[in-house]
N, C-alpha and C positions, 0 to 999 in steps of 0.2 A: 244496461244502457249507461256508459257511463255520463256520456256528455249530460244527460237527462239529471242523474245524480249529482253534479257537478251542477246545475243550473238549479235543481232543488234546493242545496245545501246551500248553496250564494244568499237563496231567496230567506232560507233557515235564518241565516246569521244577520240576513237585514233584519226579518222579523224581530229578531232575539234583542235585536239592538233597540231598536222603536218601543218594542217593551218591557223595555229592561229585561227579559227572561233568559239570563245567562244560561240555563239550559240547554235552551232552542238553539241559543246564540253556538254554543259548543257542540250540540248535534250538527246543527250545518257545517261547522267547522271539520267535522269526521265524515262527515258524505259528502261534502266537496275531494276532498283530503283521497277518500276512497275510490270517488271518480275518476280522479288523474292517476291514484295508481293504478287502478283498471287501464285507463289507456296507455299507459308506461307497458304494462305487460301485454296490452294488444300489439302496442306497434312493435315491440321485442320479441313476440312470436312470427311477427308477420316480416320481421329484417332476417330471423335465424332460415323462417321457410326459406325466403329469396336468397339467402347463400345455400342452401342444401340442395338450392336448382341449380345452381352454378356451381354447383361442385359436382352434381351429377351431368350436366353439361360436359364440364372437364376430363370427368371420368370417359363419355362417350365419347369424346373428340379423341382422346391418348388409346383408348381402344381400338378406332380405327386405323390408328396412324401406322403404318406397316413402319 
């Protein structure tokens, strides 16, 4: 889930800051970080599928076309 990790790792680096726990702070800093690129590579799975239907779309349309 990214958004969830993304919303964890916020809550990491507030923590981290409040108590001083540079650790914490730089853990959230990587599962925020890791959240958005999970959704970077959902939405880029999900724009490749949506041309691969439009290109097979294409394909069926020049198929018919006497």
């Amino acid at each position: 889930m990214s958004w969830l990790d993304k919303l964890m790792g916020r809550g990491k680096q507030k923590a981290g800051e409040v108590t001083g726990d540079s650790s914490m702070k730089r853990e959230g800093m990587h599962q925020e970080q890791e959240g958005m690129a999970t959704e970077r590579a959902e939405s880029a799975e999900q724009m490749a599928q949506e041309e691969r239907e439009r290109a097979a779309e294409h394909r069926v349309e020049r198929d018919q076309t006497p």
